[in-house]
N, C-alpha and C positions, 0 to 999 in steps of 0.2 A: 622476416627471413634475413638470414644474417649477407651481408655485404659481399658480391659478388668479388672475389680477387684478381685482376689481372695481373700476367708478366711483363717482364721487359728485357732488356736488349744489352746483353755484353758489351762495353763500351769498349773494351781490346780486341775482340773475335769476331762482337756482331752478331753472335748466336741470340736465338731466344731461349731465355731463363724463367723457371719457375721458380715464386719468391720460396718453395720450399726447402729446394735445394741449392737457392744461393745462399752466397758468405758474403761478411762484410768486406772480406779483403777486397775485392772485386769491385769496379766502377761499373755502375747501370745507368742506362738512359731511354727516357720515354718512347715508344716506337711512333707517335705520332708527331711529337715537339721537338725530339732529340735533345730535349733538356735533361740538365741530371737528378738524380732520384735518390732516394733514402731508403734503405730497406728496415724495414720496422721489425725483429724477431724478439718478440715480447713471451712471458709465461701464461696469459689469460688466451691472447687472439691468434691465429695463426699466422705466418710470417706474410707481409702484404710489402706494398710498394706503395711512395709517395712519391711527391714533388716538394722539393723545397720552397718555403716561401716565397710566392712573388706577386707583388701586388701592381705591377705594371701592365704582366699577360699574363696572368695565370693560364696553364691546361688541365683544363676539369678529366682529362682520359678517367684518370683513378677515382677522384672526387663520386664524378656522375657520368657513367658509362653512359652510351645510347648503345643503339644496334648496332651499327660502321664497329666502333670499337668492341664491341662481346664477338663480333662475328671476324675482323679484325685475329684476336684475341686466339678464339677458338681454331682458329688455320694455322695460325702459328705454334701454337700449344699442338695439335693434333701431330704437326710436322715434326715438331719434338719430341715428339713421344715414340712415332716412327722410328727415327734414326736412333735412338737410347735403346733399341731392342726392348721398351718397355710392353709387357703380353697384352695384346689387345684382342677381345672377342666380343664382334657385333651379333646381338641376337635381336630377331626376327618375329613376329607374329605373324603368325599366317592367316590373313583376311578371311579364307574360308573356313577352314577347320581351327582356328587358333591354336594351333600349335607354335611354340615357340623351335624356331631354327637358333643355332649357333653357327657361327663362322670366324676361326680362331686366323687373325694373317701372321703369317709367316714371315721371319726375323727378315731384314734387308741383309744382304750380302755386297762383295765386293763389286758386281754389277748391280746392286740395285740403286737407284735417287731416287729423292722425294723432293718432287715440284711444287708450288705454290704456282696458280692461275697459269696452269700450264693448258695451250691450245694445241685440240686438235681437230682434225676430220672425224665426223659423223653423220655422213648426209648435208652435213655443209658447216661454218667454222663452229668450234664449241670452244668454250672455258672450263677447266673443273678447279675448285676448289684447291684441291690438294689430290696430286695425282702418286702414284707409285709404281715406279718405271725400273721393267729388267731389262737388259738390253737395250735401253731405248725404247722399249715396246711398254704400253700401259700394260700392268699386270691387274689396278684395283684403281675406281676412283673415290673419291669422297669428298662430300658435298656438305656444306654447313650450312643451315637452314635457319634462321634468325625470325624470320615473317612467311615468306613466301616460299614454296617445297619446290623442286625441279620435278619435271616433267619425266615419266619413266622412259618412255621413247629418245628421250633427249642424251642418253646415256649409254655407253657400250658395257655389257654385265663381265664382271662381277662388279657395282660398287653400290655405295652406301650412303643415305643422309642422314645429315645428326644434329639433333638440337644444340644449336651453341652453347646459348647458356647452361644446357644440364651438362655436356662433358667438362667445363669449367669447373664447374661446382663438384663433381667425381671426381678430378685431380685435383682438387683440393683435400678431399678426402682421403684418398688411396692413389700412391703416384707407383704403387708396385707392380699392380695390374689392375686391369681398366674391364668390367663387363660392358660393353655400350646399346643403351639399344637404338637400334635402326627403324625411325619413325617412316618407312615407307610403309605403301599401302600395296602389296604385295601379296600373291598366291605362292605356296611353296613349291618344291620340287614335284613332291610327291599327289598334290593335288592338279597343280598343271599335266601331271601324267595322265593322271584320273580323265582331265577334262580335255583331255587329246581324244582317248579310248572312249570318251562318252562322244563326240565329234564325230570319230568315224560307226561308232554302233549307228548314232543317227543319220548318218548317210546311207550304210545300209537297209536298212529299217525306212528312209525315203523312199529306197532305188525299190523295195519290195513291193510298196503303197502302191506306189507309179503304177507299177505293170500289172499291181490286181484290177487299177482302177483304167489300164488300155485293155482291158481283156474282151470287153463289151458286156458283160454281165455286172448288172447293177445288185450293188450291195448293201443291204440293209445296214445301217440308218441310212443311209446317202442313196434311197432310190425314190423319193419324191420328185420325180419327171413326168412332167406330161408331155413331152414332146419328144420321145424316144432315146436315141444316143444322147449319152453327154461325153466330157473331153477334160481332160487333166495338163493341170498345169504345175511344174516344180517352182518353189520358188519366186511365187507371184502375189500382188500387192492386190490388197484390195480396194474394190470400186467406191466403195461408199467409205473409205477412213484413210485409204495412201497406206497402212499396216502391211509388212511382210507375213506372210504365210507360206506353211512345209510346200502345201499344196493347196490348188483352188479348183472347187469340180464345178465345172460349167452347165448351164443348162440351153437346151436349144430355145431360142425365141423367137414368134412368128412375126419380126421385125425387120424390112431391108437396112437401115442405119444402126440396129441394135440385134443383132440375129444370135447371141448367145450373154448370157449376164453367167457370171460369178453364183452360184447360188451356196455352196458348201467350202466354206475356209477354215483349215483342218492343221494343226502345230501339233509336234512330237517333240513330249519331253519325258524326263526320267521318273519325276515325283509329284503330287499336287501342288508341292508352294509353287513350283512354278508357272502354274494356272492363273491366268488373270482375265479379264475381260473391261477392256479401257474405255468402250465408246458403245454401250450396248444400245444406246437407242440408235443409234445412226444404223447399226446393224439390222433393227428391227425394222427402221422405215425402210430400205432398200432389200430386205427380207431375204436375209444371210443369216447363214446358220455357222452359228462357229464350234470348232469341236477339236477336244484335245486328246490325244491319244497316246498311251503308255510305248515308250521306245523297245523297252525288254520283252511288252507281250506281242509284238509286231515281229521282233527275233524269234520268238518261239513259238510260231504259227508252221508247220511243214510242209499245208496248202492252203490256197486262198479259201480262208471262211466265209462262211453264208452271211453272218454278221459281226461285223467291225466291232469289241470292244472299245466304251472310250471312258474317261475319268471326269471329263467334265463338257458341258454341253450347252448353247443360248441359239434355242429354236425354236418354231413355233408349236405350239400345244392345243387342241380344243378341247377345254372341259368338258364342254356341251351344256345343255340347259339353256331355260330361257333367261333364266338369271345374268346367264353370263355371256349376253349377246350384246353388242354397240347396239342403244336407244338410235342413235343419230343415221345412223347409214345399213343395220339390222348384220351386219357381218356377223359369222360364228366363230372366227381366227381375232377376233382381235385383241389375243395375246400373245410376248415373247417368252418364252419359259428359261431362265437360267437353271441349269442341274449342276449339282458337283458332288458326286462320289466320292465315299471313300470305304473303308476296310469296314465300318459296323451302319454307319446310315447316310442316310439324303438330306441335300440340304436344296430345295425346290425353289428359286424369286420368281415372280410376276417383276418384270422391270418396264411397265406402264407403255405397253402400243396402241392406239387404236388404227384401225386401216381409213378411218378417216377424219383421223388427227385432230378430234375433238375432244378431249381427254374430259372437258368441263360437262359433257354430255355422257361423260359414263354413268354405269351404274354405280348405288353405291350399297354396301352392305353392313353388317353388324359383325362387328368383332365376337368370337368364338367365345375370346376371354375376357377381356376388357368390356366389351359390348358396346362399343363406341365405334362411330359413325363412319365407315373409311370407305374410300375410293376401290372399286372393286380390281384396281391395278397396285396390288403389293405384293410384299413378300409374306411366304405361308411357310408351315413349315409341314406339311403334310397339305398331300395335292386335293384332299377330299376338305380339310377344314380349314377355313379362312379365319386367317389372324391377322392385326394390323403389325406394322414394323415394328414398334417399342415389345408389344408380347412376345415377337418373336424371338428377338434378338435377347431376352430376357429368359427365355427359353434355353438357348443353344447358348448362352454365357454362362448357367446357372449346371451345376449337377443334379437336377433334378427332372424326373420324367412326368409329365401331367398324362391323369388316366381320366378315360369314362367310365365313372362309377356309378349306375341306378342307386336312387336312395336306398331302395330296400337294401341295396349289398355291402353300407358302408361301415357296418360292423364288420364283415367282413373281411372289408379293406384295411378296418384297421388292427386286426389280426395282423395281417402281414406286415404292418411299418407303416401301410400308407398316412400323409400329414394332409387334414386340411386346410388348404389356402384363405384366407380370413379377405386379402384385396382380391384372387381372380374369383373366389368363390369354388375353386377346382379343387380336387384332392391330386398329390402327386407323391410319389418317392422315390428315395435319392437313389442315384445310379448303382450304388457299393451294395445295396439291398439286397444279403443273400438268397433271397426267396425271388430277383427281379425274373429267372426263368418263368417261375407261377403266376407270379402276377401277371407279367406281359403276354401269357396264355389266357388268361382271364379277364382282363381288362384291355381293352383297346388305348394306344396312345392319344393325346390328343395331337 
């Protein structure tokens, strides 16, 4: 990478100068030694700045820049850029929708200066950079960012950070006009509106929840009570993880020191990514159910429904069967079920409970497709056949559907496309398969 150039300092005015636009007639001197300089404007390199020999105290400024000096460097060059009316437009990326913003600033006028480490009030003393002042009043600030970024709070808006060293190396290149971009981490206008209007949807869309859930009618999913009323909570933490939720429905308990637990912790968001599930066992031993629920279909509900859509779900499930009962304590719950919906299927975990916490005492079973030996606490991907973690997730990573084919029908199958698997031993085909209506009429997934 070619050699960083800094400027220097009008030895009659004081000014900072770019070695581009100085002349030789002109005396320079270093802005950190205030010794004098030589300006190098040769036909190969571009025009740079020295020091004259000195073997007593040399100043490495120019030699071997550190950060002080680039950053230095870069205030002073930005300052001068300012006052020259040279066109400056910082652009933006927008952290959420990466849209790129522009922001062209506006020439100084006869009330405007340009400060260097000019203090002000912001909640208590601040420094910026390089500030641009109309009237007195900050109009923009900006911030040169060398190592360490400024804090956005720390800043009254409109202003901007810039990598030192890259606007260095730009006015080096183009001193006509400057594109700069603005290394903030930043939401734009237009998304910050979005995420105002999504803020108050979901407060609405709370304040709805709330009053289905005071009304005293228990609503599907959320009426697994055996002790009659239960009670709503906005805005409350849950017992077993300290986690914020929308809402938490209570369940009565026949306890004097514990007379109601948490049993349904219930978050409203806009889309699946926003679905997560951070601490599922802890959920499971204290035997919380957690569920998330679409904001826009909670708006467009006109009376309180018999049952609550929701997108995603970690509750309890009984398969049933003797298979799939705790050896150690005979329980028939003791599973957690994770659900997550979406637009065309289910994606079903076991994420490993038992009600008496002996996991080493479970059952175990035979992988569907692998046929290897697993814990009857995993993830499946179909709540009827049990698969271990690696098939699954080999599954639902893959475009491809696994079918149940009887031998006799695998002529058949492979009529339509179907490919047989050589390691599960399955026949499956890929999801693009014009015929997948007939097939998945015909053959069961696995």
């Amino acid at each position: 990478m070619e050699k960083i150039v800094l400027g220097a300092v009008n030895k009659l005015t004081g000014n900072y100068i770019h070695p581009k636009i100085a002349n030789k007639k002109d005396n320079y001197i270093c802005p950190d030694c205030n010794k004098d300089l030589i300006l190098c404007q040769g036909k190969i390199r571009n025009p740079y700045f020295r020091h004259k020999m000195d073997t007593i105290n040399p100043c490495n400024y120019y030699d071997n820049p550190g950060e002080s000096e680039i950053h230095k460097d870069a205030k002073l060059l930005l300052k001068y850029l300012l006052e020259k009316k040279i066109t400056l437009i910082f652009t933006r990326k927008c952290v959420e929708c990466k849209h790129n913003e522009e922001f062209e600033i506006p020439e100084i006028t006869d009330t405007s200066t340009i400060q260097l480490e000019y203090r002000f009030e912001h909640g208590e003393l601040k420094i910026a950079d390089v500030a641009y002042l109309d009237d007195n009043d900050i109009f923009c600030i900006f911030e040169i960012c060398n190592t360490h970024k400024t804090c956005s709070e720390d800043r009254p808006e409109p202003w901007f950070e810039i990598n030192a060293e890259k606007l260095i190396r730009m006015a080096n290149n183009d001193f006509t006009s400057l594109k700069i971009p603005c290394i903030r981490c930043e939401k734009c206008e237009e998304c910050i509106k979005k995420e105002k209007l999504v803020m108050i949807k979901k407060e609405q869309a709370l304040n709805i929840l709330y009053d289905w859930f005071n009304t005293g009618v228990q609503i599907s999913p959320f009426n697994d009570f055996t002790s009659g009323f239960h009670s709503a909570e906005k805005n409350g933490k849950s017992e077993a993880t300290d986690e914020l939720f929308d809402i938490i429905l209570y369940q009565n308990f026949d306890d004097d020191e514990r007379p109601q637990v948490d049993r349904y912790l219930i978050r409203l968001i806009n889309n699946l990514s926003e679905c997560y599930f951070s601490k599922e066992h802890e959920y499971a031993n204290f035997r919380q159910g957690v569920y998330y629920l679409n904001i826009e279909w909670v708006l467009s509900q006109t009376t309180m429904p018999e049952q609550i859509q929701y997108v995603a779900s970690l509750d309890d499930y009984n398969p049933g069967g003797d298979d799939l009962i705790c050896k150690n304590c005979g329980c028939n719950y003791p599973f957690w079920i994770k659900t997550i919906k979406n637009e065309n299927d289910y994606k079903i975990n076991y994420v490993g409970f038992n009600c008496c916490d002996k996991n080493k005492e479970c059952n175990y079973i035979n992988c569907k497709l692998c046929y290897s030996k697993v814990l009857i606490c995993i993830t499946q991907t179909n709540i009827n056949k049990m698969i271990c973690n690696s098939c699954d997730s080999m599954l639902y990573s893959s475009n491809k559907i696994y079918l149940l084919v009887p031998y006799r029908e695998k002529d058949d199958a492979k009529k339509f496309g179907a490919v047989w698997d050589k390691t599960y031993k399955k026949w499956f085909v890929y999801k693009n398969n014009k015929n997948i209506d007939i097939i998945l009429n015909k053959w069961k997934k696995m």
